[in-house]
Structures are given as C-alpha cells and as structure tokens.
DODRENPA-442267 format. One line per field, with one value per residue (C-alpha): x, y, z; residue number from 1. Coordinates in nm, 2 decimals. Example, Ala and Ser with C-alpha at 12.3 -4.5 7.8 and 13.67 -1.06 7.14 Angstrom:
2
c1: [1.23,1.37]
c2: [-0.45,-0.11]
c3: [0.78,0.71]
seq: [1,2]
***
This chain:
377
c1: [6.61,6.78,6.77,7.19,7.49,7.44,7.80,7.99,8.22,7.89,7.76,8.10,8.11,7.73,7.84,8.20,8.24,7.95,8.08,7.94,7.84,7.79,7.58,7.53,7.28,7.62,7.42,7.54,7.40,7.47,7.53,7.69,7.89,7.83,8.11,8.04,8.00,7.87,7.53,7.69,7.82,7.42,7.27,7.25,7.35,7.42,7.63,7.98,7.79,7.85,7.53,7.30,7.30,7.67,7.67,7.56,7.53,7.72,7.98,8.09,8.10,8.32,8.02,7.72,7.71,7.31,7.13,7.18,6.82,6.48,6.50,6.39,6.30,6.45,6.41,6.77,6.81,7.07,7.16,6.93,6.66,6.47,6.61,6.37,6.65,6.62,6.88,6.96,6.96,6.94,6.64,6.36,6.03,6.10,5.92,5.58,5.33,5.52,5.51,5.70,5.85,5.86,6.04,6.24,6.29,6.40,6.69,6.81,6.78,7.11,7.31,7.53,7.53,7.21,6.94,6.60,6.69,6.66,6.55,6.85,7.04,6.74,6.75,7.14,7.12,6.81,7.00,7.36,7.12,6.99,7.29,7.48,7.19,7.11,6.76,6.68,6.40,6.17,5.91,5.64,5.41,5.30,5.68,5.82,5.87,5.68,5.92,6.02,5.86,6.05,6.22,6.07,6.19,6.07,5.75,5.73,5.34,5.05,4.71,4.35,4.13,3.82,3.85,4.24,4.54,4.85,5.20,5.26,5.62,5.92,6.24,6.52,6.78,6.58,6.56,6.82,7.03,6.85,6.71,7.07,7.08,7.39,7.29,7.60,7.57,7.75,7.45,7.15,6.83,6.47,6.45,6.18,5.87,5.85,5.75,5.76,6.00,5.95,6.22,6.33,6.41,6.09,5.73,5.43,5.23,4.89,5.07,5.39,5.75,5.97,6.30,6.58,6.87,7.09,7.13,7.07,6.78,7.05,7.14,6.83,6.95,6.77,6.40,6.14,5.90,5.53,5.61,5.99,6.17,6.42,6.15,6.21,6.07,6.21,6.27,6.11,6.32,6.70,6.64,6.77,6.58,6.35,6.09,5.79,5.47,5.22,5.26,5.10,4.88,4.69,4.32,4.39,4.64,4.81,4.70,5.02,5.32,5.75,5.80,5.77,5.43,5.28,4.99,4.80,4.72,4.59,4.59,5.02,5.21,5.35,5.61,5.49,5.45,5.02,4.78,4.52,4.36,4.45,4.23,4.22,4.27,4.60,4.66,4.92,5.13,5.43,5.71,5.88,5.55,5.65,5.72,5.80,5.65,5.80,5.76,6.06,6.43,6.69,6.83,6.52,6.51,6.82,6.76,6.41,6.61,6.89,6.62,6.44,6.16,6.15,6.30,6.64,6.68,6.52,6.40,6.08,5.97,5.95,6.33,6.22,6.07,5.73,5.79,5.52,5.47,5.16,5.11,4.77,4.84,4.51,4.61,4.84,5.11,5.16,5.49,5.71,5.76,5.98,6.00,5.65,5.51,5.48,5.14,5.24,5.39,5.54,5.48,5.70,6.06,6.39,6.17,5.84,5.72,5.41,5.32,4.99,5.02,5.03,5.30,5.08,5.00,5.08,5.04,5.17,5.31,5.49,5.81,6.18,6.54,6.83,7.15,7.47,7.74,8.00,8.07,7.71,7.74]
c2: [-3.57,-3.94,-3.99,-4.03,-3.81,-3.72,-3.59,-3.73,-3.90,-4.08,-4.17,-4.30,-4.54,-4.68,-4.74,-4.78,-4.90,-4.65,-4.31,-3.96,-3.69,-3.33,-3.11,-2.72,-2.77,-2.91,-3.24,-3.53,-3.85,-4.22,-4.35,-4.62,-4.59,-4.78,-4.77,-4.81,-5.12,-5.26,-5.39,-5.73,-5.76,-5.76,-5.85,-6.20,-6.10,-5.73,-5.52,-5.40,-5.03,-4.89,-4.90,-4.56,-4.52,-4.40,-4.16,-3.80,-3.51,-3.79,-3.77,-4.14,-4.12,-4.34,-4.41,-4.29,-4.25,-4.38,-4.27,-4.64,-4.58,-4.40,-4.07,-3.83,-3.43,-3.19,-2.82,-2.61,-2.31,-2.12,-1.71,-1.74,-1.90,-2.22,-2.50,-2.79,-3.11,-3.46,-3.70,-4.08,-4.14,-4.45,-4.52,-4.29,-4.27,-4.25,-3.91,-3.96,-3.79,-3.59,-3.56,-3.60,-3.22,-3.20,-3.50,-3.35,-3.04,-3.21,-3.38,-3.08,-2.86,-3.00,-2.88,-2.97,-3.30,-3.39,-3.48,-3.75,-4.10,-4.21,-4.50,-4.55,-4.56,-4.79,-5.03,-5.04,-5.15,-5.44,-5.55,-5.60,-5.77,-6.02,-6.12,-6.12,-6.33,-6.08,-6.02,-5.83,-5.90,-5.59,-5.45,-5.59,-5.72,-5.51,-5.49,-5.77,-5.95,-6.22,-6.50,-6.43,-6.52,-6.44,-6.11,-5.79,-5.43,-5.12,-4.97,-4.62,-4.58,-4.80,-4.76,-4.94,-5.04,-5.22,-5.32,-5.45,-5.29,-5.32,-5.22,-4.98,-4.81,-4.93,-4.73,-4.72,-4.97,-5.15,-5.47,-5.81,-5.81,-6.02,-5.64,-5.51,-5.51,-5.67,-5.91,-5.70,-5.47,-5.18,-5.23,-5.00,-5.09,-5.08,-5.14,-5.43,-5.25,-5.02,-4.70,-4.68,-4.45,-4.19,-4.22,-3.93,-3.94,-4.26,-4.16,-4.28,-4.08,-4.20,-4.59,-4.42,-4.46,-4.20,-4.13,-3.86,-3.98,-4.22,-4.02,-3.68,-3.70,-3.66,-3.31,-3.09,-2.83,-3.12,-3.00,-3.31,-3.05,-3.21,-3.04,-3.02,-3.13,-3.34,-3.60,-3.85,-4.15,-4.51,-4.57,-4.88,-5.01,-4.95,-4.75,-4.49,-4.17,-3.95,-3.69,-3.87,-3.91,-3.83,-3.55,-3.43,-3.22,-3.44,-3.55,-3.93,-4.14,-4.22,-4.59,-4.67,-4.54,-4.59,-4.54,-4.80,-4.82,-5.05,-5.28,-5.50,-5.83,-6.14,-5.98,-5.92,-5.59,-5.63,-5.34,-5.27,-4.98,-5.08,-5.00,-5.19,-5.21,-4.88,-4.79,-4.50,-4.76,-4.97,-5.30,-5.55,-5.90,-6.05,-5.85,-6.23,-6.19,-5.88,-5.91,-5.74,-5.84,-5.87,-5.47,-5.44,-5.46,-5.60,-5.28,-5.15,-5.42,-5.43,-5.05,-5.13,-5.46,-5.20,-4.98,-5.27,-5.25,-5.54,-5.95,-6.07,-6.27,-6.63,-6.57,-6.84,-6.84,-6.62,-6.57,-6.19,-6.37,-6.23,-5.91,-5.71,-5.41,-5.17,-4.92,-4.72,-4.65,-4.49,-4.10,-3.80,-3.86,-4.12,-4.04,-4.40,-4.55,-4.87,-5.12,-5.14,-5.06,-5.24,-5.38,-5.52,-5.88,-6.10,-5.85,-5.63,-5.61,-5.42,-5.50,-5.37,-5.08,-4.90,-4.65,-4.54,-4.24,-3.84,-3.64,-3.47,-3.81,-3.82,-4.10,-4.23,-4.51,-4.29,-4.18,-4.16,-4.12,-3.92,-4.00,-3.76,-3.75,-3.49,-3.43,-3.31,-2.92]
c3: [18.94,19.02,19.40,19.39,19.25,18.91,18.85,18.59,18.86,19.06,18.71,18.59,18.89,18.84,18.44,18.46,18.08,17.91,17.80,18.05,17.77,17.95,17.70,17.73,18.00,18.19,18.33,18.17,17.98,17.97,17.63,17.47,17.13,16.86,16.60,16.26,16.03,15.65,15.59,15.52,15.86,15.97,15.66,15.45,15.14,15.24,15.02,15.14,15.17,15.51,15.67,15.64,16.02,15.95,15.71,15.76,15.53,15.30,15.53,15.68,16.05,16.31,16.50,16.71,17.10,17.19,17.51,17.72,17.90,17.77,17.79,18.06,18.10,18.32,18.33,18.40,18.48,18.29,18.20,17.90,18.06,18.18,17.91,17.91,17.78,17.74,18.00,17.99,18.32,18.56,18.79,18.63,18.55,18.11,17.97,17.82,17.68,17.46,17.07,16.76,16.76,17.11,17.15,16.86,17.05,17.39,17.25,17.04,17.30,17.44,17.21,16.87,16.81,16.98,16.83,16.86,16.79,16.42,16.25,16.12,16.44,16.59,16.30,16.27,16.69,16.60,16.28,16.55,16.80,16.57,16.39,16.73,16.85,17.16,17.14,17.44,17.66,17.83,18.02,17.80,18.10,18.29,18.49,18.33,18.04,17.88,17.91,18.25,18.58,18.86,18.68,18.76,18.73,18.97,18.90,18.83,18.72,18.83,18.73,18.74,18.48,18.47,18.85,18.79,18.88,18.62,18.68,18.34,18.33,18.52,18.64,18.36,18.43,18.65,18.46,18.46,18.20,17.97,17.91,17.77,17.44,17.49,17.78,17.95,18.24,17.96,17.72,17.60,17.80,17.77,17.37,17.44,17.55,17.87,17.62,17.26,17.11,16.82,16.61,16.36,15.95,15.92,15.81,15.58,15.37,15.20,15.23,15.08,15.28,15.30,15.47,15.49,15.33,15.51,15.86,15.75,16.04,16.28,16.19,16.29,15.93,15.79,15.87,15.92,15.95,15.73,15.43,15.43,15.08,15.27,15.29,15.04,14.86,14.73,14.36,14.38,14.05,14.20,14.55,14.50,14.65,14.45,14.52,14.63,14.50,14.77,14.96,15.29,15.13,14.89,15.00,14.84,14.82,14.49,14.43,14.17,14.03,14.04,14.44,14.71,14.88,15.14,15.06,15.30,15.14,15.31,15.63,15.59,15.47,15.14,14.99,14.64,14.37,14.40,14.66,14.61,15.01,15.15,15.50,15.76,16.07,16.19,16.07,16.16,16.07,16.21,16.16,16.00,15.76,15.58,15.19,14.89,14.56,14.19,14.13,14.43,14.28,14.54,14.56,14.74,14.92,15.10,15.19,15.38,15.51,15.66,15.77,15.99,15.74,15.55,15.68,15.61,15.32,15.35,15.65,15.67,16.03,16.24,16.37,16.52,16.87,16.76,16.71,16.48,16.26,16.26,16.01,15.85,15.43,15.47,15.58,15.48,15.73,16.00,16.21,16.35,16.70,16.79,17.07,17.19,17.55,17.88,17.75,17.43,17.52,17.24,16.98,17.13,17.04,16.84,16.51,16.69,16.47,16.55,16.24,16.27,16.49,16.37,16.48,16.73,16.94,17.28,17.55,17.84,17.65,17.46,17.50,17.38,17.38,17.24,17.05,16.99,16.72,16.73,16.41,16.36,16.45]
seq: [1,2,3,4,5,6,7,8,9,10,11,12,13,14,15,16,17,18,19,20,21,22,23,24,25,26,27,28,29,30,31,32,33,34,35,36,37,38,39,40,41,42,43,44,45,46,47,48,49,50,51,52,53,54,55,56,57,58,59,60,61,62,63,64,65,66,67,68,69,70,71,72,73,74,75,76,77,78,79,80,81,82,83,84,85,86,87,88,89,90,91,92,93,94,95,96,97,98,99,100,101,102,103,104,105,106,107,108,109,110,111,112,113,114,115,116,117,118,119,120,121,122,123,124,125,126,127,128,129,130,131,132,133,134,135,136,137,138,139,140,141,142,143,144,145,146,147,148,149,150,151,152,153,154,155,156,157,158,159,160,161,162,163,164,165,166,167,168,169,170,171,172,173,174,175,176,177,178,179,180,181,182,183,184,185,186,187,188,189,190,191,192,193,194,195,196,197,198,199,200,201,202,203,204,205,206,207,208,209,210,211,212,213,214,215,216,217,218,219,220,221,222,223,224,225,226,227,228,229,230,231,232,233,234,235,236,237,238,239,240,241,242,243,244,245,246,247,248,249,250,251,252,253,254,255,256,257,258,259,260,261,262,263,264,265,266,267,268,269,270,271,272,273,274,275,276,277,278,279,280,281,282,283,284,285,286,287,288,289,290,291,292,293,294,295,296,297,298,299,300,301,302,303,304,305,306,307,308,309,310,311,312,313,314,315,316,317,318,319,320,321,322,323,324,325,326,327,328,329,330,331,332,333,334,335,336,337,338,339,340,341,342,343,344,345,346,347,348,349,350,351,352,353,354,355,356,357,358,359,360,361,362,363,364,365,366,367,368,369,370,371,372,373,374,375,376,377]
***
C-alpha cells in the first residue's frame, strides 16, 4: 500500500475536489467524473449524437467517474477470500505486467459498476483535451517528458540496458501539472506515457476494426471474450454496426468486402473496405496522417473520429503534438493500448494507440486503469 492514510477522509484531503469511491473490497479510489456531452461539442462537424462514451446498454448516462491515476493491485482479505482489485491511488508504482482479461478481471473484481477502462471513455477524455486545448504532457522520457527539462516525477523502476541506466516508471501523481489532463491539481494524470493502458470494447481482427456498441464494454454481461457475438464491425457505407466479416477463427484475412478495414499505404494507415498490404508485424504513421478513402461514408467517419480513431475534420498538420498510431492488419486478433510508455517520447500522447499486441501480452510497460458508472449493475 501508499505510505500515508488511505481512508476516505486522508484521501479526501490530498484531492479535495476529486470524488472517494469505496468498492466492496471497502478501500477506496480516486476518480474524477466526467459528465456527459455531444460529439459536436468535441468534434468539427460532429453531429448533435451524444457521444458513444455515454450510452450504455442504449441507455444515456449522466456521466462516467475515471480512475484520476494508473491503476494499482492490492490483495484484501475478506470472508470469501483473498480478492485481488485494482485502486487509483496517489504515489505508486502503476501495475504491470498484466493482460487483457486480467486487467479485465482486476477492475471488475471491485464490484458493480466497475469495470477496465474503455475506448470510448479514453477517446471521449482525448477528444475534451484537444478541443479544450489541454494536451497533457507525461512520463515519456525516461521520468519526464519530452518538452520539459527541469520537470521530473519520482521513480518507481530503474533498470540498465546496454551499459545505461534509464529511469522507466514513475509514482502516480508525481508529475507538475502540465501532466493533468486538465493542467489542474483535480485532473486525471499519467495519460501521456508512464505505462500504456489496455482499454476494453477496441480490437482488430485480420486488419478488420471492431467495437462493442457505444459503451456496452463497460458492463462486463457484455462478454469481450475472442469469440463473443458482442464484437462488432463498421458498415463502411452509413456506420452503422453489423456482424463482421473476419472472425478470430479464420486462417486469412478477408482482403475486401462492406465493413471498415485498415490498409497501410504509402507508409500511413488508411480506413477502407480493401486490404491491399496486410502484414504480421506493427507498422506506424502519425496519428495527424491517418485517412479514410472514397469507399468511407461520413457517417463512419465521424464514429472512428468519436472513437479517437480517425483525425478531426480538415485537420492538415499535425495538431495531435506527435502523437502516433501502431497497429498489425496481419493476424486474427490484436487487443488496443493508449498513451504510450515512459520510453516513447513525442509519439506518445491521449491519441497514442498501440494495436499490435494479443490479448495475452504482458510487459512492464503495460498497465492500466479502471473506470465506474453506477448505473451499470
């Protein structure tokens, strides 16, 4: 555990304006809410649709409480036995080496309403940071971030490679505030590098994207499990969702057909309904760099622009402070993580995505955090 008072009280005094969330391990969590709002209001040329992040089991939500720092494990003891759950805490060492459905598991484990972060909830906090013009900053190198000299956070895992010795992780929290997401003291931290994240409801399959609907991700009824039918494809022709076209347990990818794909050409992703370069290894661009070609309606495209998938409209340089994507179209299923690590300078970032990893990866770069809605449960 934190080396201070973790009851509700000591925590409420450290984060006076974040909300203190006890679960049914009865040890609490730092989170902040984020109430609910319409892809216009993050969007150019967004429709008035509230955005997916808020809508659950087609239910419309108020909002979403998010943990405020990457998540760590503790084991409790309770009547029923030892209950391994995942905290947002101040001043620790962020869990790693843990996978997709343990990292799943973790966050559930706290109860109703838990559940692993999604990328609808990640995407929904970029797209507010962007349009509010609060790109946070991070542990991107090695303890600090890239744009920062003097700035440093407190190292929680050192290690030596090849004669040098690197600062990796840093405590949660640690960072100036140029690391809130918010640039305030009440703001989520750590979403620039540090650890990547898995995020829930966000996965490729042979270069195909699929998603749960809006936040269904959020409610664990809605398996996400390799072969589960909640999984779901992109009409590519008015985005609506549809049963998808590759499935986990095809040897080859299908090359073509109605459902958005990703393509690499001229060394940039490119959302289509063609494969036409599809490879087992992970390739990269600029996250500015993404496109969609003619076979993309604008419906589709302002779902992937909601999700954090795809550029706002007219964007022509890179307004996303580097920030890239990594993905491999090449293999049955590749599982998502956001934000990037300590290691991972300006290409880390809220638009960082990193999909080229199976569900079973883990690493000390790898890690995550939890989110709760109540109405879930």
């Amino acid at each position: 555990m934190a080396n201070f008072d973790l009851s509700s009280l000591a925590l409420q005094a450290v984060c006076p304006n974040n909300v203190i969330k006890v679960d049914d391990t009865d040890l609490p969590s730092i989170l902040v809410y984020i109430p609910a709002f319409k892809n216009s209001d993050v969007l150019t040329g967004g429709n008035d649709s509230t955005h997916s992040a808020f809508i659950v089991n087609g239910v419309q939500i108020p909002g979403f409480y998010y943990s405020k720092y990457q998540n760590v494990v503790h084991t409790t003891k309770l009547t029923g036995g030892d209950v391994a759950a995942a905290y947002s805490l101040p001043g620790e060492d962020p869990a790693t080496s843990i996978n997709f459905d343990t990292a799943r598991a973790r966050c559930e484990a706290k109860g109703a309403g838990w559940h692993l972060s999604t990328n609808a909830e990640w995407a929904a906090i970029a797209l507010w940071c962007k349009k509010n013009g609060f790109m946070p900053y991070g542990n991107n190198n090695y303890g600090k971030d890239t744009r920062e000299t003097n700035y440093k956070a407190i190292p929680t895992y050192e290690y030596d490679d090849s004669g040098n010795h690197y600062i990796g992780r840093v405590a949660t929290g640690t960072g100036p505030l140029t690391w809130s997401h918010d640039k305030t003291l009440s703001g989520i931290w750590d979403l620039n590098g540090n650890v990547w994240e898995w995020q829930g409801g966000l996965r490729m399959v042979w270069g195909e994207i699929q998603i749960l609907a809006n936040n269904d991700a959020a409610d664990p009824d809605n398996p996400q499990n390799e072969t589960s039918t909640s999984w779901k494809a992109i009409n590519a022709s008015d985005g609506a969702l549809v049963e998808p076209e590759s499935k986990t347990t095809d040897t080859s990818p299908h090359l073509s057909g109605n459902t958005v794909k990703l393509d690499y050409v001229g060394s940039k992703w490119t959302y289509s309904t063609t494969i036409a370069d599809s490879a087992d290894s992970s390739r990269s661009c600029l996250f500015y760099q993404v496109t969609a070609d003619s076979s993309i309606s604008d419906a589709a495209k302002i779902l992937l622009r909601s999700l954090a998938l795809l550029p706002d409209e007219g964007v022509a340089t890179d307004e996303y402070d580097g920030d890239y994507m990594w993905w491999n179209n090449g293999v049955a299923e590749r599982c998502v993580v956001r934000g990037g690590s300590w290691s991972d300078g300006a290409g880390a970032g809220v638009f960082c995505l990193y999909g080229s990893y199976s569900r079973s990866r883990v690493g000390t770069s790898v890690g995550f955090r939890s989110a709760f809605i109540p109405e879930i449960g």
